[in-house]
N, C-alpha and C positions, 0 to 999 in steps of 0.2 A: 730245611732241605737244601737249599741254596745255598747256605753258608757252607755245610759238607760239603758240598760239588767244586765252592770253591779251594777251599781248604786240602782238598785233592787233588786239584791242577796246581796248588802251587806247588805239592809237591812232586808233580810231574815232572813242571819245568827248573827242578834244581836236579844237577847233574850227578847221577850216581852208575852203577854198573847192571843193576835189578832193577826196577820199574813195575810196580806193586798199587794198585788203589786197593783199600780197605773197605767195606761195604757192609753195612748189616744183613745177617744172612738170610731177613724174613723178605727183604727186598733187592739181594741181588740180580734178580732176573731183570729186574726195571732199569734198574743202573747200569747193567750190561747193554740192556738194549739201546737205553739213551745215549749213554757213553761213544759207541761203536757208531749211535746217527750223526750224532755232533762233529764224527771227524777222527773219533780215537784209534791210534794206529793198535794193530792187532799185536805189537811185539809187548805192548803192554797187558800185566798180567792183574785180573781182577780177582780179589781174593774174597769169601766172607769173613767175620769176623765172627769167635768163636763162639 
């Protein structure tokens, strides 16, 4: 699970125009909320994954 979280922020912080984390969709709600505690700005858009 860590490794995902990681693998995510790094690609927060490379510069693009959209800003997307991917998530499995059995556990979005957990990652949304973790996410959002840890500091994550709201213009970032969480997605599941299909």
């Amino acid at each position: 699970m860590s490794a995902f979280i990681g693998t995510s922020l790094k690609k927060i912080l490379l510069p693009s125009k959209v800003q997307v984390i991917k998530v499995p969709k059995s556990k979005k709600k957990k990652y949304t909320k973790m996410l959002r505690k840890s500091g994550l700005s709201k213009k970032i858009k969480i997605k599941s994954l299909c």
